[in-house]
C-alpha positions as CSV (number, residue, x, y, z in Angstrom):
1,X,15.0,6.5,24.3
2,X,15.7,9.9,22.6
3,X,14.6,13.2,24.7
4,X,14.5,15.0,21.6
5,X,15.7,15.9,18.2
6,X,18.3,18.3,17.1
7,X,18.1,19.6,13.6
8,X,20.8,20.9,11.9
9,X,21.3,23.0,9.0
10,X,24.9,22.8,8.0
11,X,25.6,25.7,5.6
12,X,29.1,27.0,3.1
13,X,28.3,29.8,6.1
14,X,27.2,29.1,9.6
15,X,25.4,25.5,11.3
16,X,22.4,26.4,12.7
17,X,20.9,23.8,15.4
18,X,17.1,23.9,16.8
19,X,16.8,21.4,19.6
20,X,12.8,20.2,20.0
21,X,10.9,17.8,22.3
22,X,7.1,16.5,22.1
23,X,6.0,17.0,25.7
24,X,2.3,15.6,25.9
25,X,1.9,16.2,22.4
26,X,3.3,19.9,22.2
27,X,6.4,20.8,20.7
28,X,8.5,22.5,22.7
29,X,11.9,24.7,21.8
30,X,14.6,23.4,23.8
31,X,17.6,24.7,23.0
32,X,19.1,27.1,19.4
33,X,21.9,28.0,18.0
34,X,24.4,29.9,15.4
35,X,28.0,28.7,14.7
36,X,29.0,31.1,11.9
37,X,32.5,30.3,9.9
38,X,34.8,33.2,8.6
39,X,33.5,35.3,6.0
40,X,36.0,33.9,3.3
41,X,34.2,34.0,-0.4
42,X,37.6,32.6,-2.2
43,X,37.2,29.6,0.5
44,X,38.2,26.3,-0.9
45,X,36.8,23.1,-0.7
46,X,38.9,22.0,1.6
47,X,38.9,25.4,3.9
48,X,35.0,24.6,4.4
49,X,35.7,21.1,5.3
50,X,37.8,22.3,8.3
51,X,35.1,25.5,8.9
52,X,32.2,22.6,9.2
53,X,34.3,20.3,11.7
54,X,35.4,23.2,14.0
55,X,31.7,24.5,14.2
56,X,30.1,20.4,14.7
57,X,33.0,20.6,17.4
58,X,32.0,23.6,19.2
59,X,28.2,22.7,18.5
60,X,28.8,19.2,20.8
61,X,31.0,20.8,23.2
62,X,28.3,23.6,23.7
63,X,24.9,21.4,24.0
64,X,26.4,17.2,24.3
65,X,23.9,16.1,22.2
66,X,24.1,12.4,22.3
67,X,20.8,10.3,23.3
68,X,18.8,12.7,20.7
69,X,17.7,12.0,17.1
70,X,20.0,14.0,14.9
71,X,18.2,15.3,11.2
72,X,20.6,16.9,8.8
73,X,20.1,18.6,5.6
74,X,21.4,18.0,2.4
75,X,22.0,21.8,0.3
76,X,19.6,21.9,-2.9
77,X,21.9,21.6,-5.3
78,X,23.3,18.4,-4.3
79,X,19.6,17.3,-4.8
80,X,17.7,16.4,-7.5
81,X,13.9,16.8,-7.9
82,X,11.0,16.5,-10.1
83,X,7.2,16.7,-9.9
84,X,5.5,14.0,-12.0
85,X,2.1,12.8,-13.1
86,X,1.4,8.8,-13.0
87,X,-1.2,7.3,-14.5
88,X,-3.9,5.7,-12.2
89,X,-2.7,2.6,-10.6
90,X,-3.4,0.4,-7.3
91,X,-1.5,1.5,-4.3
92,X,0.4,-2.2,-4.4
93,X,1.7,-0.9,-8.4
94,X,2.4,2.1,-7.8
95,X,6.1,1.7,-6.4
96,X,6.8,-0.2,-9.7
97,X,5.5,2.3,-11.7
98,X,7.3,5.0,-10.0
99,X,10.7,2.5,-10.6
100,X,10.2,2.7,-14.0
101,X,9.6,6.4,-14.2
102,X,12.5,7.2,-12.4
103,X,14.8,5.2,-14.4
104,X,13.8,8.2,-17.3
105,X,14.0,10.7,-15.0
106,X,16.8,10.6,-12.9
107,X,19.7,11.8,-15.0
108,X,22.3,9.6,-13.5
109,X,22.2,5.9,-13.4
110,X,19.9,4.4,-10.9
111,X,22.6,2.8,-9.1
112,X,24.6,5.4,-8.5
113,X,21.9,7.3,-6.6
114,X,19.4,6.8,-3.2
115,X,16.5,7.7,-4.8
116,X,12.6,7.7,-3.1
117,X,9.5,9.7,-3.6
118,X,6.3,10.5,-2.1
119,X,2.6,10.9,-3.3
120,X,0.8,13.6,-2.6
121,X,-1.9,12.6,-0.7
122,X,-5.0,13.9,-1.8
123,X,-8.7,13.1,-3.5
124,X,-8.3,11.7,-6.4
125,X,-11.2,11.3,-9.1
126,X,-11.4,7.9,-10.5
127,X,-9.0,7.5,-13.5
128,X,-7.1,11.0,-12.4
129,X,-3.5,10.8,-12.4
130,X,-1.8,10.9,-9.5
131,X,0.8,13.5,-8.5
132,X,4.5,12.4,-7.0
133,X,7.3,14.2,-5.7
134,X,10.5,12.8,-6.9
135,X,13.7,13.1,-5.3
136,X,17.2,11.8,-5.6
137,X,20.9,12.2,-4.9
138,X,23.9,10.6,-5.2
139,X,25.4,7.7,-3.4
140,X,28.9,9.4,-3.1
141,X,27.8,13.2,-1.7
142,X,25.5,11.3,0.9
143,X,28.8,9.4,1.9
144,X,30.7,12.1,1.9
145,X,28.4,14.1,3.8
146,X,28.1,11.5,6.3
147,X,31.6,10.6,6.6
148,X,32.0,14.4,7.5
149,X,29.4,14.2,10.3
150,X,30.7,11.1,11.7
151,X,34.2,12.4,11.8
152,X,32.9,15.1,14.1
153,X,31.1,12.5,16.4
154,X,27.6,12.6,15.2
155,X,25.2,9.6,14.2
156,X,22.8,11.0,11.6
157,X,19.4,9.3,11.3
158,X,17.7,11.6,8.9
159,X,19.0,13.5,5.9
160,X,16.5,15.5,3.9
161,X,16.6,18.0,1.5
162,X,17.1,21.4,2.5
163,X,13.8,23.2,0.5
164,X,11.6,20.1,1.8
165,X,12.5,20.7,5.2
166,X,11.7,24.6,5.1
167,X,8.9,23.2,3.2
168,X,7.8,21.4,6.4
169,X,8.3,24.2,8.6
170,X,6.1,26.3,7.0
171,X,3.4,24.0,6.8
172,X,3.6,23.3,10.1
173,X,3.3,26.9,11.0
174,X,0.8,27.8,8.8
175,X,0.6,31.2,6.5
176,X,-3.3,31.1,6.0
177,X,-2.4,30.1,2.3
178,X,-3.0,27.0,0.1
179,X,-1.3,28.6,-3.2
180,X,1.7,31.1,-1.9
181,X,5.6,31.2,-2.7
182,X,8.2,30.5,-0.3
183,X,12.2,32.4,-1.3
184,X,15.2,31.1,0.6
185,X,18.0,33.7,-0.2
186,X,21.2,32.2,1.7
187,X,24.5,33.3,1.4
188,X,25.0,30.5,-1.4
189,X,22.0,29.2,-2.5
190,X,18.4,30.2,-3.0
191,X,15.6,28.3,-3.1
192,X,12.4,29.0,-4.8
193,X,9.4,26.5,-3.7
194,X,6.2,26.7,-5.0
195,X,3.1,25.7,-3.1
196,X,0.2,24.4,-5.0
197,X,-2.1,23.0,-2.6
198,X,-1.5,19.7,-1.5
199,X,2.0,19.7,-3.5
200,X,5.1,21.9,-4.2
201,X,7.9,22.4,-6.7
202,X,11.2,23.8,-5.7
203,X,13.9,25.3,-7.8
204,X,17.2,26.2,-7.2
205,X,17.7,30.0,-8.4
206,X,21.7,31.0,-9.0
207,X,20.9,34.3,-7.5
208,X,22.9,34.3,-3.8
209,X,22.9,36.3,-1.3
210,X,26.9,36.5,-1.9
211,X,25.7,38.2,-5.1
212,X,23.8,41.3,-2.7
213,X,27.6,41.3,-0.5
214,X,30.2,41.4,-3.6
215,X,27.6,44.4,-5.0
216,X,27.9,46.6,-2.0
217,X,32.0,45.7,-1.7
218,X,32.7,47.0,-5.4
219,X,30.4,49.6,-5.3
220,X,31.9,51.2,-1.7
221,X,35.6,49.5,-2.3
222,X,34.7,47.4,1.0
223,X,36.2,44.4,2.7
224,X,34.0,41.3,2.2
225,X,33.4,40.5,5.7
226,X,32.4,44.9,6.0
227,X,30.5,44.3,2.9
228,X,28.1,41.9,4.6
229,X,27.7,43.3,7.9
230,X,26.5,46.5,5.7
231,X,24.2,44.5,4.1
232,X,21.7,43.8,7.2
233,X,22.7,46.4,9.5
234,X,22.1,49.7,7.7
235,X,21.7,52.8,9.9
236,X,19.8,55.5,8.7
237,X,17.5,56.3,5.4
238,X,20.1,58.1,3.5
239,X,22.7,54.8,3.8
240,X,20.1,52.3,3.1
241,X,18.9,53.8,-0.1
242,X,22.6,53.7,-0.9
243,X,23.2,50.2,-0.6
244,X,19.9,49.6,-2.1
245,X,20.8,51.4,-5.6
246,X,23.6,49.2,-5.4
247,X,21.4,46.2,-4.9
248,X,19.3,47.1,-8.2
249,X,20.5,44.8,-10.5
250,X,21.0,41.7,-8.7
251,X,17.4,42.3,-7.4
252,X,16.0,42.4,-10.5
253,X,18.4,39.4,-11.8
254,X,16.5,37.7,-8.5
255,X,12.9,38.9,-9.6
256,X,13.7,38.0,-13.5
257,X,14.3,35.0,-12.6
258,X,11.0,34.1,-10.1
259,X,9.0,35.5,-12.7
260,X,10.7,32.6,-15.1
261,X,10.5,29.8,-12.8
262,X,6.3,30.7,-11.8
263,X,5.9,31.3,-15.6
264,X,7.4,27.3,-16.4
265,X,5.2,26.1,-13.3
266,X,2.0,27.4,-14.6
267,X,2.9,26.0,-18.1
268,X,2.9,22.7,-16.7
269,X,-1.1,22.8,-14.9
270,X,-3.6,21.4,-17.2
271,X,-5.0,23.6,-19.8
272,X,-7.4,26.8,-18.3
273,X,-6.3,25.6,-14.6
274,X,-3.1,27.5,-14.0
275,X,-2.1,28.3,-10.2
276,X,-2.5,31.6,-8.9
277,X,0.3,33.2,-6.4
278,X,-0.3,36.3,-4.8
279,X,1.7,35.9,-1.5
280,X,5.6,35.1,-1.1
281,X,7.3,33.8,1.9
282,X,10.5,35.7,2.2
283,X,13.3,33.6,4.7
284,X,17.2,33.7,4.5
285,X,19.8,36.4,6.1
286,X,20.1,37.8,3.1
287,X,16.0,39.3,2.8
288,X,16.6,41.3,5.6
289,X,18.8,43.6,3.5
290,X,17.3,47.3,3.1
291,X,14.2,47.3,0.9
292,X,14.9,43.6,-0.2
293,X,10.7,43.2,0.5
294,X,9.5,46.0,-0.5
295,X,10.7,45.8,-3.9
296,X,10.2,41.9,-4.0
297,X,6.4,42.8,-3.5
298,X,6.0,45.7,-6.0
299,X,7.9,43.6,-8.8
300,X,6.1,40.6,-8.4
301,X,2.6,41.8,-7.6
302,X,2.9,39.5,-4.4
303,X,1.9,40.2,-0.9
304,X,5.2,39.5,1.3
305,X,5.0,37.8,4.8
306,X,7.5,37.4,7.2
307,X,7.9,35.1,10.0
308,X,7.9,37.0,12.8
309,X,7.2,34.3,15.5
310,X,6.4,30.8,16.2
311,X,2.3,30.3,16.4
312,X,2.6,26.2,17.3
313,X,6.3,26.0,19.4
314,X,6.0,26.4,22.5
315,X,9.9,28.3,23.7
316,X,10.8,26.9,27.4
317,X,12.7,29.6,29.6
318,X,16.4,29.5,29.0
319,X,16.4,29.6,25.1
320,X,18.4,32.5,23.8
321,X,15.9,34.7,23.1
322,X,18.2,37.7,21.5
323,X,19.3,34.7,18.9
324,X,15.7,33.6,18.1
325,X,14.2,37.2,17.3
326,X,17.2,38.5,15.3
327,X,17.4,35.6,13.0
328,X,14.2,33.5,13.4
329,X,13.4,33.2,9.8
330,X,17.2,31.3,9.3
331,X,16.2,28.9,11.4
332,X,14.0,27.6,8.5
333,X,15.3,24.8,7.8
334,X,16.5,23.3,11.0
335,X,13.3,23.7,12.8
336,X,11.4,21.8,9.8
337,X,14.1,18.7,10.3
338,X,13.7,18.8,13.9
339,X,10.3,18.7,12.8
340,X,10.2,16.1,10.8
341,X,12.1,13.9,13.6
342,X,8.8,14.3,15.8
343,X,6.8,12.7,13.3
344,X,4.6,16.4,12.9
345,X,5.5,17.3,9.4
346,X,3.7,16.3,6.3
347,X,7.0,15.2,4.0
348,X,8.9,12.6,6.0
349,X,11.0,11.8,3.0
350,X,14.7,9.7,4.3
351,X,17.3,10.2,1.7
352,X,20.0,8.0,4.6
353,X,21.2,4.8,2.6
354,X,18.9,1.8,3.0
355,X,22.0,0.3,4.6
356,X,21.8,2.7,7.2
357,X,18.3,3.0,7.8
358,X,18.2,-1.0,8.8
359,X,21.3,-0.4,10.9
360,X,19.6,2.1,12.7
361,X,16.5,-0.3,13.3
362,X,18.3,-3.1,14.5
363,X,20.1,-0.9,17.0
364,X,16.4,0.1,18.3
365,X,16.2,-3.5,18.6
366,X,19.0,-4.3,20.8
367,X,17.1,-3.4,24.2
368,X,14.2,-5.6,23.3
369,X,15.8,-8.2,22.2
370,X,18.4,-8.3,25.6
371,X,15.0,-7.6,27.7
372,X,13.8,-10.9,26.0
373,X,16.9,-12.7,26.8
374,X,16.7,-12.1,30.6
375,X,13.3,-13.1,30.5
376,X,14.1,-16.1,29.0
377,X,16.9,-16.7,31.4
378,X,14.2,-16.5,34.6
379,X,11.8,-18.9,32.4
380,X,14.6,-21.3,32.4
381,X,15.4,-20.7,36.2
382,X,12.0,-21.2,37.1
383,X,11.6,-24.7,35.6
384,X,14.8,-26.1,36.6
385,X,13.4,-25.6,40.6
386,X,9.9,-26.2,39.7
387,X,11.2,-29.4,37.4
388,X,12.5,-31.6,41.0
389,X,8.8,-31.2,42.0
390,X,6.8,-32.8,38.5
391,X,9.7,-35.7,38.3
392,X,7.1,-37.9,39.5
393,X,4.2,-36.4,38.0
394,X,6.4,-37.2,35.3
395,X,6.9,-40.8,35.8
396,X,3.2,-41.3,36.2
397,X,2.2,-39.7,33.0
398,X,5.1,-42.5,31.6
399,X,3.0,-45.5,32.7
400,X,-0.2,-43.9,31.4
401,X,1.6,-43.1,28.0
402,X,2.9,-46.7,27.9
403,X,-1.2,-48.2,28.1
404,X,-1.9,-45.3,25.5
405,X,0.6,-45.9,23.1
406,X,-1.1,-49.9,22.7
407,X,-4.1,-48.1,21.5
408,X,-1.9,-46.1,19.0
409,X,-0.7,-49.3,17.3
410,X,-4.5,-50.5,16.9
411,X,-5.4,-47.4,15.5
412,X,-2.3,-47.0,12.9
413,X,-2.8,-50.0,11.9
414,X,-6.7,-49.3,11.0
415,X,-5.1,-45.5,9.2
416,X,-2.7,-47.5,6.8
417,X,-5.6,-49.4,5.6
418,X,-7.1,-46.4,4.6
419,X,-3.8,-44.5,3.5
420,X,-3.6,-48.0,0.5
421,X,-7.2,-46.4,-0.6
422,X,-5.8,-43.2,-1.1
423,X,-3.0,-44.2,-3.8
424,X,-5.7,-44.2,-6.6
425,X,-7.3,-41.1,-5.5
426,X,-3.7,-39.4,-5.7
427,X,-3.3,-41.4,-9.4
428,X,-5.7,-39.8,-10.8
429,X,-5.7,-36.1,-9.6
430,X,-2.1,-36.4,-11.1
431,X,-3.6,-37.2,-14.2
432,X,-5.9,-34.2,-13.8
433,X,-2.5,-32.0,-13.1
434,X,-0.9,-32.7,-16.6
435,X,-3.8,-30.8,-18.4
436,X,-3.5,-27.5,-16.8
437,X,-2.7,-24.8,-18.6
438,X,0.9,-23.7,-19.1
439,X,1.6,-21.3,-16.0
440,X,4.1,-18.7,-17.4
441,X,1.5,-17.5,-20.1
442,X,0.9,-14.5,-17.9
443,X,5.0,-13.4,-17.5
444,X,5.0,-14.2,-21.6
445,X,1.8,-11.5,-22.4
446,X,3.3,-9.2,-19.6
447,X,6.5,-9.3,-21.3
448,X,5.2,-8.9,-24.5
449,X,3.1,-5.6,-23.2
450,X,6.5,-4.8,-22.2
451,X,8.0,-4.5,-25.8
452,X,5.7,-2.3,-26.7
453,X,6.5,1.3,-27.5
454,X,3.0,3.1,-27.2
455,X,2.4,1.3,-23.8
456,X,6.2,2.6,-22.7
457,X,6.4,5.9,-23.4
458,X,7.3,9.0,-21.0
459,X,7.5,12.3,-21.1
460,X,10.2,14.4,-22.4
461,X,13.0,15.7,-20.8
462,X,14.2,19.5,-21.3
463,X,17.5,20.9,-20.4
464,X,18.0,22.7,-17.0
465,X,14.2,22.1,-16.5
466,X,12.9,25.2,-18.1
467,X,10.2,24.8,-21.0
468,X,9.3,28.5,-22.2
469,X,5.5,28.7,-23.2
470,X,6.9,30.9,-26.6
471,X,9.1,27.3,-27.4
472,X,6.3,25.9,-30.2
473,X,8.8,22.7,-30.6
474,X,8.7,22.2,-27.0
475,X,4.5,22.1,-26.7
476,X,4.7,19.9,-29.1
477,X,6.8,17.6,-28.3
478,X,4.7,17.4,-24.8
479,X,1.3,16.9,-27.2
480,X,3.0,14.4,-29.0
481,X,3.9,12.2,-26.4
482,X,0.6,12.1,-25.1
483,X,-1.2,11.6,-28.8
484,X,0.9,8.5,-29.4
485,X,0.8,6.7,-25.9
486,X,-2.0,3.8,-25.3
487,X,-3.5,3.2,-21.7
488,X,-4.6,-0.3,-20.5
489,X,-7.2,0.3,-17.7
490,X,-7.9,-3.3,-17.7
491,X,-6.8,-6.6,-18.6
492,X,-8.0,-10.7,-18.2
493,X,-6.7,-13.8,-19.0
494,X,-9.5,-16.4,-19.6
495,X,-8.8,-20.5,-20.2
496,X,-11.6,-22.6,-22.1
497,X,-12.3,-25.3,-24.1
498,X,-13.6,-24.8,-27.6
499,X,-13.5,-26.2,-30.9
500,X,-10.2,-25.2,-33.0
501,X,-10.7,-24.7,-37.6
502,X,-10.7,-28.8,-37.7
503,X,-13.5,-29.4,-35.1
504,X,-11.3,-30.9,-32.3
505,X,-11.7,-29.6,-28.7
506,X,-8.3,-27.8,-27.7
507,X,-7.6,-25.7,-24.4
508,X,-7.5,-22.1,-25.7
509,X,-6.4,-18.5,-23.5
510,X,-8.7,-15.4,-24.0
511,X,-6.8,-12.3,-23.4
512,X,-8.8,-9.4,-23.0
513,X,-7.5,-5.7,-23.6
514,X,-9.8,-2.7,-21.9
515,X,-7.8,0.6,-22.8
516,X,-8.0,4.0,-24.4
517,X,-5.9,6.4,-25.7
518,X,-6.2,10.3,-27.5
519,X,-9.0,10.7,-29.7
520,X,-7.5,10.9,-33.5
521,X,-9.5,13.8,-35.2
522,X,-10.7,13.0,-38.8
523,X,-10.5,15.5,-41.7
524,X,-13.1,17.9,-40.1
525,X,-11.2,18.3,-37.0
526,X,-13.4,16.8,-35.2
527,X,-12.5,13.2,-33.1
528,X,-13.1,10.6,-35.4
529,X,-13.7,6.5,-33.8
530,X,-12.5,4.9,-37.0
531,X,-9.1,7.0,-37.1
532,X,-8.6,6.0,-33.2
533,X,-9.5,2.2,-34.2
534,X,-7.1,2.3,-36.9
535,X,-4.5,4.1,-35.0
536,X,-5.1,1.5,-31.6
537,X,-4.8,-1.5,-34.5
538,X,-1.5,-0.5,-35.9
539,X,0.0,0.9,-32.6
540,X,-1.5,-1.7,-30.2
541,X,-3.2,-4.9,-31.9
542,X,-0.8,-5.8,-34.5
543,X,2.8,-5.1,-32.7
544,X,1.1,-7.4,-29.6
545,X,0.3,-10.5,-32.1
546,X,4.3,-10.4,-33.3
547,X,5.5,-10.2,-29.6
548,X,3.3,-13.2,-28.5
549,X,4.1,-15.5,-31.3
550,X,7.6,-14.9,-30.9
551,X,7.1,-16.2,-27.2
552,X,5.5,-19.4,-28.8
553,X,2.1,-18.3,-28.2
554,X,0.0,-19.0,-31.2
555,X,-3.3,-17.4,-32.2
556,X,-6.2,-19.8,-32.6
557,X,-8.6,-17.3,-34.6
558,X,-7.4,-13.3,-35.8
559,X,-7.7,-10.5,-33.1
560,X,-11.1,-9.5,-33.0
561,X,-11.0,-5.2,-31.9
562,X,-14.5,-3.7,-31.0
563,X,-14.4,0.4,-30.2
564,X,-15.9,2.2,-27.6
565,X,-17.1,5.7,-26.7
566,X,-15.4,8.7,-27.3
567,X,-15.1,10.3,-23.4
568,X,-14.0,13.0,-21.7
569,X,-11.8,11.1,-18.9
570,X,-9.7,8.2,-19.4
571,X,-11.7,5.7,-17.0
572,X,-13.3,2.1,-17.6
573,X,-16.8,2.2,-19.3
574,X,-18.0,0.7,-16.3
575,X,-16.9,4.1,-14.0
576,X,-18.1,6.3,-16.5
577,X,-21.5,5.8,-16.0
578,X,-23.4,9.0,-15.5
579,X,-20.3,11.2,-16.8
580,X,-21.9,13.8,-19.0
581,X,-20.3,13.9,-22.2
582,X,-17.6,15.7,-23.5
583,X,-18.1,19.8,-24.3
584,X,-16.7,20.6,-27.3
585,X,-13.3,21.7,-27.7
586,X,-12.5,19.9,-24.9
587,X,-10.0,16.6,-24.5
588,X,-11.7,13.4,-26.1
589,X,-10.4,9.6,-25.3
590,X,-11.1,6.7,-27.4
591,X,-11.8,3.5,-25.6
592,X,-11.2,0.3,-27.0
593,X,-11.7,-3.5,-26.5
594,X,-9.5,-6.1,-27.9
595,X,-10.0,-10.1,-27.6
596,X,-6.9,-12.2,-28.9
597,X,-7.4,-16.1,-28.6
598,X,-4.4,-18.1,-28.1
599,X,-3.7,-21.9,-28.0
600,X,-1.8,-23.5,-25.7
């Protein structure tokens, strides 16, 4: 069994490792570490390659640490992600749903990527969508990234994204927040994540903290590797208002470009319910350069809090304390995937291959299953020596079997009678079989609700995620989508008997349609029932009919449609009992019933 986890955070800069165990359910800080590379920014690919397997070399030389759980981290832009909204579903539907979705989402093919998500868990109102984090990355730089680690000797068992495990980490710990900002400025990559809540959204800003180095180099003619020792070890006022004047414009590159990211967020919350941020999170080597917080704080209007020390983690004796106090907030990332390997952290998203995962499970298996074995084994040995002793019982229960088995023949022969008495029975419930009603009707209407395109449409997708609010074309493209989609909240297949145009009795399906979509305002502006009806007809009704005759499924009377209210949630009529009604100016639904007889 595992004595712990060891979460590493393997950067284009340094490996950091945070070594935890659960001892009688507190988390405990075994062991941490820094294994920084050579400050080389015109690095290759290659060069890294050989930077990462020197450090994973030193890091198992230094701590040997096989027999733990090992969680790794994937950087952010290797990662894709999106926050989407999902329209109420049973917890059984929704992994189909969220198939479907990410098929649109995911701009690579599906098959070329490990993809999974998670729903934020929360209270939902009835008909409320619900809210899922979507994540995704490809097959090959998972491989690749695994094939590195493996080289160096190390099994991975859990690969997260780099944001979500910071993400964890500070969840864990706790700011006192439920809306704040969390900014990851590392050497070559920053991460923006934005907590709403129950949920977040991260961003990948192209702001580095290579950006703040290269700045103090050309402006003082430095070396690169002087440069960046400058950067967070200034000594003295005069010097650190130096190297912040030469900071200036990447800072406000940096704050131009949080300001852009909150602005899209906001854009997305429901109309007159925007999210309000009024602390930041600052974490990363490069925030501890002079006035980096300061200015971060006046710019943005934001409250900045640094982590100064761990409230929940217990630190044993031994760990390197000088390590853990200069650099605690870099440790970010590793301490949320050692985290997450105790089963503490609220996103406990796996982005190993499925192939992996099972690997992993059946290697859990192996002791069990070799414990059962031996067990087995003394089963066996126990009834060979035991078996010497029941021979004879043996041959007595032989003789009594014997008298036992004459009463057998007397009563098989009374059971066959009764079996011939049966055959007619079975004749006629076969008969009763041939008049059920064809079985693949439901695929044939499910397919048919498949075809069409107001029940199938999603939402749009915008290049490099950003939607300005001043983009008109953009807001209405996001109105549009949801004007011309259709919900079904319900539907029923009935099967009766009923007289068809020529009196005869005929089998007939009743498929029932519940559903509801954007009210259509009429010329006053105002919602209007008969424009929604007409719209639901030609959108809904009349596409359906074509689809189901084409799968041989005839009508045996027209549609008949029958509208309902005009509500302010998108529920069943049945859940929207006591609902006070809409106030004007605000969303309106349609809801509609549709009854469409078919004959079989």
């Amino acid at each position: 069994m595992a004595s712990g986890v060891w979460g590493l955070d393997v950067s284009k800069s340094s490996l950091k490792a945070v070594h935890l165990e659960s001892v009688k359910g507190r988390v405990e800080l075994v062991e941490i570490d820094v294994i920084e590379y050579t400050p080389v920014p015109s690095r290759d690919e290659a060069g890294l390659e050989q930077e990462i397997r020197m450090a994973l070399s030193t890091f198992i030389g230094r701590h040997k640490p096989k027999g733990n759980l090992i969680a790794a981290a994937l950087p952010t832009h290797a990662t894709f992600n999106r926050f989407i909204k999902l329209p109420p579903a049973q917890p059984e539907r929704l992994h189909s749903i969220v198939q479907y979705e990410a098929q649109q989402h995911i701009p690579f093919p599906i098959n070329e990527v490990i993809w999974t998500y998670e729903k934020m868990e929360r209270v939902y109102q009835p008909g409320e969508e619900i809210d899922v984090v979507l994540l995704a990355v490809k097959k090959e730089l998972v491989d690749q990234f695994l094939a590195l680690m493996s080289v160096s000797g190390i099994r991975v068992n859990i690969v997260q994204f780099a944001p979500v495990a910071l993400y964890n980490y500070i969840m864990y710990e706790g700011v006192g927040e439920r809306n704040f900002v969390i900014l990851d400025v590392g050497a070559n990559n920053t991460d923006l994540i934005l907590v709403d809540d129950n949920k977040f959204w991260v961003r990948n800003l192209p702001i580095v903290g290579n950006d703040f180095t290269k700045a103090i180099q050309q402006k003082f003619d430095l070396p690169y590797a002087e440069a960046e020792n400058l950067k967070v070890s200034v000594s003295g006022a005069q010097q650190a208002g130096k190297i912040f004047t030469a900071l200036q414009p990447v800072l406000k590159d940096l704050v131009g470009e949080i300001h852009r990211s909150i602005g899209y967020y906001k854009s997305l919350a429901p109309l007159g319910k925007p999210s309000n941020f009024t602390k930041i999170v600052t974490v990363g080597n490069a925030t501890r350069t002079a006035y980096f917080d300061e200015f971060i704080s006046q710019r943005l209007q934001m409250e900045v809090i640094k982590l100064k020390e761990w409230k929940k983690i217990y630190i044993q004796p031994g760990v390197n304390q000088e390590i853990l106090n200069k650099q605690l907030p870099a440790f970010g990332v590793a301490t949320g995937l050692a985290l997450q390997g105790l089963n503490v952290t609220t996103n406990r998203i796996n982005l190993l291959p499925p192939e992996l995962i099972k690997t992993a499970q059946a290697q859990k298996r192996k002791p069990l299953i070799a414990a059962m074995a031996g067990l087995i084994a003394l089963i066996l040995i126990m009834l060979y020596f035991s078996g010497k002793n029941t021979l004879s019982s043996l041959d007595t229960a032989y003789q009594n079997a014997r008298t036992k088995n004459t009463g057998y023949d007397k009563t098989k022969t009374a059971l066959d009678k009764i079996t011939k008495g049966i055959e007619p029975l079975k004749t006629q419930l076969m008969g009763i079989s041939k008049i059920a009603p064809d079985r693949g009707i439901y695929l044939k209407i499910i397919d048919s609700f498949n075809k069409i395109p107001a029940l199938q449409k999603s939402g749009p997708v915008f290049a490099n995620d950003y939607l300005e609010k001043e983009n008109e074309a953009d807001i209405r493209q996001l109105k549009k989508f949801e004007e011309d989609k259709i919900w079904i909240l319900k539907w029923s297949v009935e099967i009766r008997e009923e007289k068809n145009r020529a009196g005869v009795m005929e089998q007939v399906t009743a498929l029932t349609i519940t559903g509801g979509l954007v009210a259509r305002n009429g010329e006053d502006g105002k919602p209007n029932s008969k424009n929604s009806f007409d719209f639901m007809q030609k959108n809904l009704t009349e596409p359906l009919v074509v689809e189901l005759e084409a799968r041989g499924l005839k009508l045996s009377e027209p549609p008949k449609a029958k509208p309902g209210e005009l509500v302010s949630q998108l529920r069943l009529p049945e859940e929207s009992k006591g609902t006070p009604p809409a106030s004007e100016g605000e969303k309106q639904y349609f809801l509609f019933d549709v009854v469409i007889t078919l004959s079989l």
